[in-house]
C-alpha positions, -999 to +999 in steps of 0.1 A: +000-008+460-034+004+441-033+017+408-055+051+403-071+046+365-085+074+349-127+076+345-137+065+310-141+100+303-105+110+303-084+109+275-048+118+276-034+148+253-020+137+225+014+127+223+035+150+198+069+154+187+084+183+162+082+174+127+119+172+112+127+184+083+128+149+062+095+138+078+077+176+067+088+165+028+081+130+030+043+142+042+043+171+014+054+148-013+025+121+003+003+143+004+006+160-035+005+125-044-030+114-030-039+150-038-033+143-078-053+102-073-080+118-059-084+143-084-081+115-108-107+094-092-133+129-090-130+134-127-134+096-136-168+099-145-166+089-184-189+061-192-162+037-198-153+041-167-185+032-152-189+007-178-155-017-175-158-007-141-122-005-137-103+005-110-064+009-098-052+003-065-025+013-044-012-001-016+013+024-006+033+035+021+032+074+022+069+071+037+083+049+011+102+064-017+093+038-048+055+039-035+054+074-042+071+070-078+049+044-083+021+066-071+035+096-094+041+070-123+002+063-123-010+098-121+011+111-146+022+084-176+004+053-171-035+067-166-039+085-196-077+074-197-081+083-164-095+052-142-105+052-108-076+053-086-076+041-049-050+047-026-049+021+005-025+030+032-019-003+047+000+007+077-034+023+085-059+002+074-045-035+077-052-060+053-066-093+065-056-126+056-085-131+031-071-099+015-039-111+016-045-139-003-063-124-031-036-097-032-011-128-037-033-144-060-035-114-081+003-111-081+007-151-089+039-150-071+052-171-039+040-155-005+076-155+006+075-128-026+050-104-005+074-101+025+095-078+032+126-095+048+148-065+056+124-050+084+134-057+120+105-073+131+108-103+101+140-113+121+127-111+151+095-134+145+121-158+125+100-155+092+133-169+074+125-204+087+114-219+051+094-245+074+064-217+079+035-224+058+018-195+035-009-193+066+018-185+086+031-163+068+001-141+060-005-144+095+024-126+102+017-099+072-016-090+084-006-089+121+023-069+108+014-047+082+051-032+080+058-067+062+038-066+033+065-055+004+053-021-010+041-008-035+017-030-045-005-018-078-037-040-089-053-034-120-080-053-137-077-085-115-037-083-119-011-071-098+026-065-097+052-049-070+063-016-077+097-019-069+112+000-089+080+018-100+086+015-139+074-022-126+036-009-125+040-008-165+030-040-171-004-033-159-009-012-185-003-028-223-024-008-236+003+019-239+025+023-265+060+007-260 
């Protein structure tokens, strides 16, 4: 039996399905979100800025609830002073394991802390074995992306889980209590 392949020149239509109704909102309320960072990072231009050189990032999930509070949070309470904001849709752009490691650094937490555990696929690579070493585990993350826990906010070499958002407070002290 011979398989017929397609020249190199072909490329299949695109595959699409209806949007449903919860999927349309969760892109609208996605996309008004990254709106409002980027407009923040267009008109962070103030010499301090450039100076301190600061910068937030998000790693967000566009589909996850507390990611988009946390996302909401930072555009309107928590960056008064307007820093550079980047949002870093990890299930998009994977994060390596060199990343990974910084991003755990940053957090000073346990790896185990950076997984997600209730996602099918942590079950079904038996991440629960507590005999898997951190390289293991980031391994997994970064071959995985749906495993990394989310959000994750880094600010000024720090970085905490927004879950729940209110969490991505204590990146900013600065604030009044």
């Amino acid at each position: 039996m011979n398989k017929q392949i397609a020249p190199a020149s072909y490329a299949a239509p695109p595959r699409t399905r209806p949007e449903t109704r919860a999927g349309l909102i969760t892109r609208q309320l996605s996309d008004a979100c990254n709106a409002r960072l980027t407009q923040q990072l267009k008109s962070s231009t103030s010499p301090a800025h450039v100076l301190h050189n600061a910068m937030i990032t998000v790693y967000h999930n566009p589909r996850c609830s507390k990611s988009r509070g946390a996302c909401e949070l930072i555009s309107d309470v928590y960056n008064p002073s307007n820093e550079p904001v980047e949002v870093v849709e990890y299930l998009r752009t994977p994060l390596s394991v060199a990343q990974l490691k910084e991003l755990n650094r940053m957090l000073g937490c346990p790896v185990r802390e950076m997984v997600r555990d209730s996602e099918a696929i942590y079950k079904e690579l038996g991440l629960a074995d507590a005999s898997l070493t951190d390289d293991q585990l980031y391994e997994a993350i970064a071959a995985n992306p749906i495993l990394l826990q989310r959000p994750i906010v880094v600010r000024n070499g720090r970085a905490v889980v927004g879950r729940p958002p209110e969490n991505v407070k204590a990146l900013f002290p600065d604030l009044a209590k």
